[in-house]
C-alpha positions, 0 to 999 in steps of 0.5 A: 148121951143121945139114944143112937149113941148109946145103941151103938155102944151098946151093940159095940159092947155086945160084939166085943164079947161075942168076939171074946167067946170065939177066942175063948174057945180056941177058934182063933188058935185052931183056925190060924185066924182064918176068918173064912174057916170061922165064918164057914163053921158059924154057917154049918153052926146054923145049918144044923139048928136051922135044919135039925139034921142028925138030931134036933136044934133043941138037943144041939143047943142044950147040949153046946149050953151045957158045956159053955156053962161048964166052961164058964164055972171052970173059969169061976172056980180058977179065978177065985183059987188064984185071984186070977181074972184073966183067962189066956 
């Protein structure tokens, strides 16, 4: 496979998943799908660590990598107790 093909895939993949984590965490239901609104708060996302306002990015990120982490385990922990691998 030549090596921009496989970039692509690559970065196709990487988009997927990321797409995947939106819906993961309810932002497509609690939005109405609207891309404007997702769109808007990845902004506000990135303007609070980029400006560190009422705390600091470091803090933010600690504490939205903590509960992401949690999330995921929930999920570990629901697929071995089921055998269930999906998460609708």
């Amino acid at each position: 496979m030549r090596d921009w093909a496989k970039a692509r895939r690559e970065r196709t993949h990487h988009l997927i998943e990321l797409g995947g984590l939106v819906q993961k965490a309810g932002l497509v239901d609690l939005t109405d799908d609207d891309r404007a609104t997702l769109l808007g708060a990845f902004l506000d996302i990135a303007g609070q660590l980029r400006e560190g306002r009422n705390t600091t990015s470091g803090d933010l990120k600690t504490r939205w990598r903590r509960a992401g982490l949690h999330a995921f385990d929930r999920d570990r922990e629901h697929d071995r107790t089921t055998g269930r691998r999906d998460h609708d």
